[in-house]
N, C-alpha and C positions, 0 to 999 in steps of 0.2 A: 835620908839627908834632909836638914828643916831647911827653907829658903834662906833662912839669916848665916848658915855657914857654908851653901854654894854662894851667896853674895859676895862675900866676903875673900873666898877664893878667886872670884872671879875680881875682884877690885871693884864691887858694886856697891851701892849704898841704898837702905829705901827709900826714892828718895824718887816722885813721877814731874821732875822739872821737864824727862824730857817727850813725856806723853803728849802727840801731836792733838789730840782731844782737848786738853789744857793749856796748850797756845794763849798767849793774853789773858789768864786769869790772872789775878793776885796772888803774889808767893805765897800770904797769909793762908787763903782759900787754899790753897796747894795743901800745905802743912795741914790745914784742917781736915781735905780728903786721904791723905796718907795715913792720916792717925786713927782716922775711920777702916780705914782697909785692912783684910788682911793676907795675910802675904803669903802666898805657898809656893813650893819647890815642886816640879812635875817631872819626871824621867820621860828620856825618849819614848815615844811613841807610848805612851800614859793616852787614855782617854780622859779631858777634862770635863769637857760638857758633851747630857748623850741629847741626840736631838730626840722630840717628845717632850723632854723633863719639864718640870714645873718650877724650878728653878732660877730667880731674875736677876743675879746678881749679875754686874757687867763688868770685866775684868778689863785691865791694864797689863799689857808686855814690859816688864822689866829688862828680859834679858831672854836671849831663846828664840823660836821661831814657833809658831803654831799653824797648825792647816784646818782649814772648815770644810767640814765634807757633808753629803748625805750617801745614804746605801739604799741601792735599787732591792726591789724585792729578792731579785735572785741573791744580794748580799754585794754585787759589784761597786766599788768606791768612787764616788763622782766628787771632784774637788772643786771648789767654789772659788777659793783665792786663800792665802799666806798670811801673816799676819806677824811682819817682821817685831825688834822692840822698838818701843815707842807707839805701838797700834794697839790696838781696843776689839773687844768683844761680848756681843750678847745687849747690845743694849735693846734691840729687838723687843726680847721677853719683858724688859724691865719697864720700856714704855707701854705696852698693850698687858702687859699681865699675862700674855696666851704663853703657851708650852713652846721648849726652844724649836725653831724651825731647822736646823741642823747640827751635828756635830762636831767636835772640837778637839783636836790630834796635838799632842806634841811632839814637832817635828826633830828637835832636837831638846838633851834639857833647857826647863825652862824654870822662870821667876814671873808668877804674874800677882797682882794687888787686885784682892775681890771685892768690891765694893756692892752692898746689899743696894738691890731696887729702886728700896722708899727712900735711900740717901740719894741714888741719883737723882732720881724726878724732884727731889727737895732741892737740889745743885741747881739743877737745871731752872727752876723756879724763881732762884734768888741771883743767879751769874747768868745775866746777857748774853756773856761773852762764851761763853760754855756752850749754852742752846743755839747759836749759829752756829762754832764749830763743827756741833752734832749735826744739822743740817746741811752744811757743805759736805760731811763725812759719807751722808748718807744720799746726798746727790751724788759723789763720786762714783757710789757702789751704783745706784741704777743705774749710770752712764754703761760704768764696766759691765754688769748682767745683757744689756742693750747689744753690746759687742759680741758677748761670750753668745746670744743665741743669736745675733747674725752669721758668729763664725760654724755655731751648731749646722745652723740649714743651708749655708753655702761653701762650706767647703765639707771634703771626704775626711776620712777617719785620718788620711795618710798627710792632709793637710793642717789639720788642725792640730799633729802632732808638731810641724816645722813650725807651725805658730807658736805654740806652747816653748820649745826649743829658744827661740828669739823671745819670746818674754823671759824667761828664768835669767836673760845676759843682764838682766835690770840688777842680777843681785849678785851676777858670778862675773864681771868684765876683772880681767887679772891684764889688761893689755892695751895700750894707748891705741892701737892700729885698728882701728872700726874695721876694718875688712876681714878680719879674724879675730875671735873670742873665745877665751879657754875659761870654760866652767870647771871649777874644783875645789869643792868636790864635787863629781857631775850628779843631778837629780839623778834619782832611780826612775830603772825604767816604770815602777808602780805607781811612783810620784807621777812622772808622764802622762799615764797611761788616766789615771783621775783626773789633773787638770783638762785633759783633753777627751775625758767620756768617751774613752775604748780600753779595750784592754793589754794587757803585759806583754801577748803575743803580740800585736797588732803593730805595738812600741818595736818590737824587738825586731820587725821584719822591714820596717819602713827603717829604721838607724841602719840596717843593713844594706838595702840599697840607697840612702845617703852615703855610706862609705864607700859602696860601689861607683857612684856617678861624683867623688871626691867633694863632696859638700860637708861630711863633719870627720871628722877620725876620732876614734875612742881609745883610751887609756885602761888603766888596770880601774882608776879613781877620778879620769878625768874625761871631757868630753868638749872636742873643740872644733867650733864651729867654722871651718877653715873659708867656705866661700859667702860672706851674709848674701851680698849680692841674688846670690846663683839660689842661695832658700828662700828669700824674697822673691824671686820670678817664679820660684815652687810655688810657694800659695799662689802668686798672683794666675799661672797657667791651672792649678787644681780648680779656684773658682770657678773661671770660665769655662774649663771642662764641665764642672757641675752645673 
């Protein structure tokens, strides 16, 4: 399928007004980067970018969800963070010219707009407004990396899945009631298991005794978080164990 006739199905247009990277640019500049890009369709779980590659262009989310990973020598999948639409990737390579530093999954089909390197850094050159963007984008991500290896060296395998667990409510809340969250359709447990640098087993055994100790109950397709409360004193009490 070419991206111009999943768009289309999906009631899409190409069209990155609402690419958070482009906030306050000129619609003009818009239309100028649109027409520069080009536009490809990625089936689930498609490898976009392989980390290594020499590769600069930096893509835009149309529509779809992507995941950035790297793989440990034994081949195990370590997940970095998501990359709803309206998000961006790769600009990495494009500024430094070095080989990509990880991997790029599509998590579900997707639509992204590829825009070559030497167009970025020429964007960026000429729109102000574009090159802070990029810099607050890119302060966000150290912030978050800052967390993610605090949460590495202070909590256990079994905490840092309840963590993970409570962040994914950022994208799955189907429920006004904060005390309960039904994710649906629920991350897989491999999904899990990468954000939170352990494995499928490890998932599969800690979800079990959270349903034991009544903190989540699972579905055929859903997974809900029934106590937030009571998984929040989980990390909080796993920390301090550690």
């Amino acid at each position: 399928m070419d991206a111009e006739t999943f768009l289309k199905s999906g009631g899409f247009d190409k069209s990155l007004a609402a690419i958070e990277l482009l906030k306050g640019v000129s619609p003009d500049a818009v239309r100028r980067i649109e027409q520069r890009c080009a536009w490809k369709y990625h089936a689930k779980g498609a490898t976009i970018l392989n980390q290594d590659d020499d590769s600069h262009e930096v893509l835009f989310v149309r529509c779809g969800r992507l995941r950035v990973v790297q793989f440990t020598a034994t081949g195990r999948e370590i997940g970095f963070a998501e990359i709803a639409p309206g998000g961006h990737v790769g600009e990495m390579a494009a500024i430094d010219g070095g080989p990509r530093s990880a991997s790029v999954i599509a998590v579900t089909d997707t639509v992204t707009a590829s825009l070559p390197g030497q167009d970025f850094i020429q964007l960026l050159r000429e729109t102000p407004t574009l090159a802070l963007n990029l810099l607050k984008a890119m302060a966000r991500a150290i912030r978050g990396t800052n967390v993610r290896v605090h949460d590495l060296r202070s909590l256990t395998a079994a905490g840092r899945i309840v963590h993970e667990l409570l962040r994914f409510t950022g994208r799955g809340r189907t429920s006004g009631n904060v005390s309960r969250i039904k994710l649906q359709p629920a991350p897989t447990q491999s999904e899990i298991a990468a954000s939170a640098g352990t494995t499928r087993e490890t998932v599969a055994r800690t979800l079990g005794e959270l349903e034991k100790r009544r903190l989540v109950a699972r579905g055929s397709r859903s997974l809900e978080l029934v106590d937030i409360e009571g998984l929040e004193d989980f990390i909080e009490d796993d920390a301090q164990a550690g």
